[in-house]
C-alpha positions, 0 to 999 in steps of 0.5 A, a space after each residue: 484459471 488465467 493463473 501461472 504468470 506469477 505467484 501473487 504476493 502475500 499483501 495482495 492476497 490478504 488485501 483482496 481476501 478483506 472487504 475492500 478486496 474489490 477496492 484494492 483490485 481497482 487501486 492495483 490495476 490502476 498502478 499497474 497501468 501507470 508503471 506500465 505506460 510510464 505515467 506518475 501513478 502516484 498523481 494518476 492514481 489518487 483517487 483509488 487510493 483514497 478510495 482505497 484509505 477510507 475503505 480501509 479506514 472503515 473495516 479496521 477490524 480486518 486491515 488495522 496491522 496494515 494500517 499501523 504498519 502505514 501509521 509507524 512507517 510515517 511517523 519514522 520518516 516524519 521523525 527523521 526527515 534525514 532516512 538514511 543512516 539513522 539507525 546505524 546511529 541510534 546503535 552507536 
């Protein structure tokens, strides 16, 4: 059914099987259009993506390994500022 184009990646589907899965829809969409024409979806797309957030934010029982995931992915960039590199150096 419209299926075929291609293979739906894992996030999306355990993004859509959640309760915000008509949230994330909206959000998707929303990207999908701004890479497509081009545009800075991060801008255009703001207000789907706080939707989406405070969705999220509400149902932690089902999205809380993707919110932490978001949580720990921040605090590395915050803490580092530099990105590159720092974890060849944390090694040495």
């Amino acid at each position: 059914e419209g299926e075929g184009e291609k293979a739906e990646c894992g996030f999306c589907v355990f993004m859509k099987a959640g309760p915000c899965g008509d949230v994330f829809e909206s959000w998707e969409k929303c990207v999908e259009s701004g890479r497509t024409s081009g545009e800075d979806f991060v801008e255009s797309c703001l207000e789907p993506t706080m939707a989406l957030k405070n969705c999220m934010e509400a149902h932690t029982e089902y999205y809380a390994p993707v919110l932490e995931a978001e949580k720990t992915s921040l605090a590395g960039k915050a803490a580092g500022e530099g990105g590159e590199g720092e974890q060849a150096e944390a090694g040495a």
